[in-house]
N, C-alpha and C positions, 0 to 999 in steps of 0.2 A: 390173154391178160387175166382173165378170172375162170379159167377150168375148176384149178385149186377151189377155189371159194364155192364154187357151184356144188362140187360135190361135198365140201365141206355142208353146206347147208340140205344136201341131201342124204344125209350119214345117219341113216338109222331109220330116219322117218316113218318108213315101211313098215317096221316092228311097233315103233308105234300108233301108230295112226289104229289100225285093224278095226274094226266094223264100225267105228263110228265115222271115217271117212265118204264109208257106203250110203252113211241118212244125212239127207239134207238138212244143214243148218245155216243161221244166219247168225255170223259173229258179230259182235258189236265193240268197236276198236274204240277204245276213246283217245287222241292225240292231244298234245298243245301245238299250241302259236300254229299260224299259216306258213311257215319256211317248211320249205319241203315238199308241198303237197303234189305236185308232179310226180316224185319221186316215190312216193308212198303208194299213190294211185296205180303206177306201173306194175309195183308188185304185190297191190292186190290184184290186178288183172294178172298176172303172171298164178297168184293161188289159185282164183279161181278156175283157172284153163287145166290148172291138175288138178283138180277136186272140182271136177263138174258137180252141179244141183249144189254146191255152199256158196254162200253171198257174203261178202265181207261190208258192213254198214259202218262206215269211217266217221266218228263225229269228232272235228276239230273245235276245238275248246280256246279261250284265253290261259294265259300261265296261268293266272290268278284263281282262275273255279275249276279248271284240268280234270286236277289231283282228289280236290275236296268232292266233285261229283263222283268219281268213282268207287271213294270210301262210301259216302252216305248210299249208293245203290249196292254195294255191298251188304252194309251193314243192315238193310231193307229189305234183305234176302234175293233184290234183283240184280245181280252182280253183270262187273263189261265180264265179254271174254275176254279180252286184251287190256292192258292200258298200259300209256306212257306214265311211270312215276319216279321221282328223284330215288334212289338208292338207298336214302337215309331209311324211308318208309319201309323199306323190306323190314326190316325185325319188327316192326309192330304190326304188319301184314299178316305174316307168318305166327306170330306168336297169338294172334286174334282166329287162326286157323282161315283167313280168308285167301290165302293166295296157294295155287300148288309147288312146289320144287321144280322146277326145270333143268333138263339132265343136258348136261354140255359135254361131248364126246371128250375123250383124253385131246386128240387130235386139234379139235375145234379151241383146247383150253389153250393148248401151246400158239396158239395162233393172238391170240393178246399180246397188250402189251403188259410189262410185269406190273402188278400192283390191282389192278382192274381188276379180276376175280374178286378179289380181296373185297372190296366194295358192294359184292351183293354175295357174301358168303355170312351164313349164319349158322350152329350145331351142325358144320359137316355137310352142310348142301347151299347147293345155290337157289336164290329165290325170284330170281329175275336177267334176262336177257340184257348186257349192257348194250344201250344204243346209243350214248353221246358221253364222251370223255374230254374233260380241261383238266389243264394245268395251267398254272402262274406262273408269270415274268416280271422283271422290274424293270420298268418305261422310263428313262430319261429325257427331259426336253434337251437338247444340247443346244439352244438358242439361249436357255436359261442360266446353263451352265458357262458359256461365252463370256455374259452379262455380269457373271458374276468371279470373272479370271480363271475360270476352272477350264480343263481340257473336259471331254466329253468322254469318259473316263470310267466303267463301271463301277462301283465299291464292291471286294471280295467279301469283305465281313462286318458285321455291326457297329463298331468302332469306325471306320469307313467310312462306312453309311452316316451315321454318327455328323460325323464332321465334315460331310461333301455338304449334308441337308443344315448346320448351321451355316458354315462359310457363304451359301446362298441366302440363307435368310437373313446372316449380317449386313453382305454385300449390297441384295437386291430389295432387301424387305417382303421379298415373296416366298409362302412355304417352302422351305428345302425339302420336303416329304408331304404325299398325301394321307392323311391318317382316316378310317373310317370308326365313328362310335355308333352310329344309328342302331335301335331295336330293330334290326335287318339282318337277312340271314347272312350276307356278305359281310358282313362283321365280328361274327364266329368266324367268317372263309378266312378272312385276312389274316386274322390271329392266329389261324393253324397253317397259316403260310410258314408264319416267323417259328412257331412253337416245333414243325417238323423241322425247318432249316438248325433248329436247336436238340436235334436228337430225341425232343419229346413226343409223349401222346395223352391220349385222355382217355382212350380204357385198352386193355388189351384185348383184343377179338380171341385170342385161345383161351383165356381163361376166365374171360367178362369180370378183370377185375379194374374198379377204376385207378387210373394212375396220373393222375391229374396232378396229386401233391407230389411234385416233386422240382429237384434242382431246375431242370432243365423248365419247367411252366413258371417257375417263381423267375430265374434270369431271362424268359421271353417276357411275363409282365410286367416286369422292370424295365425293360430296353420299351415296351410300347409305353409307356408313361412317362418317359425320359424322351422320345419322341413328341409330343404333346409341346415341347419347347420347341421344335424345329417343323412342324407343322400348320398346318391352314389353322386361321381360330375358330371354335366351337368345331371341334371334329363329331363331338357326340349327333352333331343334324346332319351330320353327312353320312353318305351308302356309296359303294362302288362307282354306280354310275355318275353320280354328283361329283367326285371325287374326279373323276374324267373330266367334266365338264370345266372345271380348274385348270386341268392340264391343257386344257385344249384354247383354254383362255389364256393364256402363258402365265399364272397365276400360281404351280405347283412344279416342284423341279424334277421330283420321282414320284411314281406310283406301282402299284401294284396292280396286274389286270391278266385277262386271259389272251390266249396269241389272236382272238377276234379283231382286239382293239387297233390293230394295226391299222383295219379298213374304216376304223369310227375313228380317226385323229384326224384334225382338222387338214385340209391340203398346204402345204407351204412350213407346217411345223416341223424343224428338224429334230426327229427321235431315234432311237437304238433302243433293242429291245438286250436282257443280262438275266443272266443267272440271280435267283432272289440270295442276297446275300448270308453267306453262314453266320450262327450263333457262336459264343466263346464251346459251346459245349454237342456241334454238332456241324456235320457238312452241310451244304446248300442245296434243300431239300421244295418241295411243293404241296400242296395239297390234292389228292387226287379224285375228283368228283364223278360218278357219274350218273348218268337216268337211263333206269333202265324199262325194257316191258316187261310187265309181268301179267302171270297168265292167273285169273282171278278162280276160283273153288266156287262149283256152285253151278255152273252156266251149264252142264250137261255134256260137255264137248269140249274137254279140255284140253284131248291131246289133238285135237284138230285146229283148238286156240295156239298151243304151244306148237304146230308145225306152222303156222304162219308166222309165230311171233321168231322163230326160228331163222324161217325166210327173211324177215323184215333187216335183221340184225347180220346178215354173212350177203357176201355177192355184192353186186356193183352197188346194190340202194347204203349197204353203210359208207362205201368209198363216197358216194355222192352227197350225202351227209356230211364227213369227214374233210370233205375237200373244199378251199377256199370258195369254191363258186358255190358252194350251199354253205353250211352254217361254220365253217373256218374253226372247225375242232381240232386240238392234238388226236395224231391220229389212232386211234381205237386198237385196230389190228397191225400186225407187221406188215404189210404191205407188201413191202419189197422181197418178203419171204414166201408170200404167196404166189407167186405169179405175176405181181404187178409190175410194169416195167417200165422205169423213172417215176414213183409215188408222187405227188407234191410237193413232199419234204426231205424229198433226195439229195436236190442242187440246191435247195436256198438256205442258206445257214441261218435265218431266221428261225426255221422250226428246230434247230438245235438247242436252244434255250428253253424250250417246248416238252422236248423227249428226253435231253442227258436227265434232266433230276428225276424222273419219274423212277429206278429204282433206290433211290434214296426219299421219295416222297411217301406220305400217308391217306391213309383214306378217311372220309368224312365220318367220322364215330355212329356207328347203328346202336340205338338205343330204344325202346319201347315206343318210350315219348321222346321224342327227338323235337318238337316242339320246347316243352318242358326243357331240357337240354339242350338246347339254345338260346333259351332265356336264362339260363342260369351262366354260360358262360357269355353274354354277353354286359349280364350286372356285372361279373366279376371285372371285365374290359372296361365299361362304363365306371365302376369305381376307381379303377386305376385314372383313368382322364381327367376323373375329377378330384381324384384328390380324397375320394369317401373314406376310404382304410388303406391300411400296409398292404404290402404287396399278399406279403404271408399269410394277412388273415384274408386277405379275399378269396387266394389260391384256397386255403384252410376249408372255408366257406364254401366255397363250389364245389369241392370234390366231394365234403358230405353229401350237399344239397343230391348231386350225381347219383349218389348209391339208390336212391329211390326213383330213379328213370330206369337205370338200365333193365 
C-alpha cells in the first residue's frame, strides 16, 4: 500500500543530508493541538532509527501560542528546527529571511493535489512542506428545508441560493444562510469561498499584483450583503464555529464548513453535504487552505530539519492525518495514484464535494502581513453587513489599503 510513498520520501535525502547527518543533533519540532500525536511520535521513532545519535524533541503547543512562539524564538535568534505553521506565514517567513526553501522532487510535486503547491509557493520556490489541506462544502439541514416545503435540494448558483435561504426564512423565521462577520480569520475564509466560486482573487501570486478591485469581488460583496437579509441576525458576532452551532440547533438552513463537520453535527440532524454554489461570473469553486512545516534558518542542521520534515509530510503519517479517523482532511495527496488501495474517499461520495472544486479553487493570499490583510479584508466584509459604504468604495478601499501588505 505505501512502497510508492516510502521512497517518495526517501528521493534524494542522501544528497542531502551529507555530514550533518554524521553529528548529533537535537531537533526541536514545535506542533499544534494534541490530534495526532501517536502518529507524529511513530515517525519520529521511525527518524531517529535512521539517523542514529539525532533526537527529535516534539513540543506540542495550543493553536493559539503554536505559531506566535515560534516566530518570537526565531526572531530571538533561537529559532525551532521544524514547525507546524499556516501557509499564509510563508511570505513573511521567507521575506524576513527566517525560513530556508524546501526542495520537493518533480515526482514528489505530481503526487498532490492540484492547487496545493500553489499555497506555499513564493519567487519560484517552495517554503514549506504541506501537511494538512481543506476545502469547503455547503451543509444543508433537510429537516429545515422539510419545514419550510422545500425538497432537500442543493442550490447551483447564488440566485438559488438566494431564494432557497429566503423562502426558509419566510416560511420558518430561521436563517436561510449562516453568514460569518466576526474579526476572525474564518471570515476572510468564507468570503474567499464565494469570491473564488465568482472567478475572483485578491492578488495574483505570478506577478504580486493586487486584484481585489474588480467585477468579480465588487458582485461577491454584493451577493454577501444581500445575504445579511436571509441570514442569522448580528452575523458580525459570529465565526465559523458559532455558525455550526445554529445549525446544529436547527436555527440555520445552509452553511458553509470543511468536510470535518460532518462528524461535529449533532446525531439525528438530517444533512447533505453540495458543491459551494457559483457566482453570475464564475464556476463553483473553494478555498484552498493549508499548514504546512517549515524548516526554520538558523538551527545549524537544516537539512537534517528538512529530511524529517520531509518524512513527517509523505508515507502513511500524512494518510493518517488525512483520514477520517485522524483529523478528517480533504485528502493532500492522490492516493489512490500512489499505491493506495480503496483511499477513504474512493467509495463515499461525500468527499466528492471535497476534491471536484479543488481545481477551480484558490489559495489563501500570502502576503507579508497577512495579519494586516485580514483585517482589511475583513472591515471591508464588515462594512458590507452593516451597511457602512457602497459596495464600490469598500472594494476601492481595501485593495489600496492591500498595496502596503503584500
Amino acid at each position: 500500500m505505501r512502497n510508492k510513498l516510502i521512497l517518495l520520501a526517501a528521493a534524494g535525502a542522501g544528497a542531502m543530508l551529507g555530514a550533518s547527518a554524521a553529528q548529533s543533533a537535537e531537533l526541536h519540532f514545535i506542533r499544534c493541538g494534541d490530534n495526532g500525536l501517536d502518529q507524529d511520535r511513530q515517525v519520529i521513532a521511525e527518524f531517529e532509527a535512521k539517523y542514529p545519535g539525532n533526537t527529535v524533541n516534539m513540543e506540542s503547543l495550543p493553536w493559539g501560542t503554536c505559531q506566535d512562539k515560534s516566530l518570537k524564538l526565531a526572531a530571538a535568534g533561537s529559532p525551532p528546527s521544524v514547525s507546524y505553521m499556516g501557509s499564509r506565514t510563508l511570505k513573511q517567513l521567507a521575506d524576513n529571511d527566517l525560513v530556508v526553501p524546501v526542495a520537493i522532487s518533480e515526482e514528489q510535486q505530481q503526487s498532490y493535489q492540484p492547487g496545493v503547491l500553489g499555497t506555499v509557493s513564493y519567487r519560484d520556490q517552495f517554503w514549506g512542506f504541506p501537511r494538512a489541506f481543506s476545502t469547503k462544502g455547503l451543509f444543508l439541514n433537510c429537516d429545515i428545508f422539510e419545514e419550510a416545503g422545500l425538497a432537500c435540494e442543493a442550490p447551483k448558483t447564488w440566485d438559488e441560493m438566494y431564494e432557497t435561504a429566503k423562502i426558509i426564512k419566510d416560511k420558518t423565521g430561521k436563517a436561510g444562510v449562516g453568514l460569518t462577520g466576526k474579526d476572525f480569520d474564518n471570515t476572510m475564509h468564507q468570503f474567499l469561498n464565494y469570491l473564488y466560486s465568482n472567478g475572483g482573487q485578491v492578488i495574483d501570486p505570478s506577478t504580486n499584483e493586487i486584484t481585489l478591485n474588480s467585477k468579480n469581488t465588487l458582485e461577491t460583496l454584493k451577493f454577501y450583503g444581500k445575504l445579511v437579509d436571509v441570514a442569522q441576525d448580528g452575523p458580525t458576532a459570529f465565526e465559523r464555529t458559532q455558525v455550526r452551532d445554529l445549525f446544529n440547533d436547527n436555527k440555520v438552513g445552509m452553511y458553509i464548513d470543511g468536510p470535518w463537520a460532518r462528524s461535529q453535527h449533532k446525531e439525528g440532524i438530517n444533512t447533505i453535504a453540495a458543491a459551494i454554489p457559483a457566482g453570475p461570473s464564475g464556476v463553483s469553486g473553494t478555498l484552498l487552505i493549508t499548514d504546512s512545516l517549515a524548516v526554520f534558518k538558523g538551527s545549524g542542521h537544516e537539512d537534517l530539519a528538512m529530511e524529517f520534515a520531509r518524512m513527517m509530510t509523505t508515507g502513511d503519517s500524512q494518510y493518517e492525518l488525512d483520514r477520517p479517523e485522524g483529523w478528517g482532511l480533504t485528502p493532500i495527496l492522490k492516493y489512490e495514484e500512489l499505491g493506495y488501495e480503496k483511499p477513504y474517499y474512493m467509495d463515499d461520495p461525500y468527499w466528492k464535494v471535497f476534491i471536484d472544486p479543488i481545481p477551480t479553487g484558490g489559495p489563501e493570499p500570502l502576503f507579508v502581513d497577512y495579519k494586516a490583510m485580514q483585517t482589511t479584508i475583513n472591515s471591508m466584509i464588515q462594512g458590507i453587513i452593516l451597511k457602512d459604504d457602497t459596495a464600490e468604495n469598500l472594494v476601492s478601499i481595501a485593495a489600496e489599503e492591500l498595496e502596503e501588505f503584500k
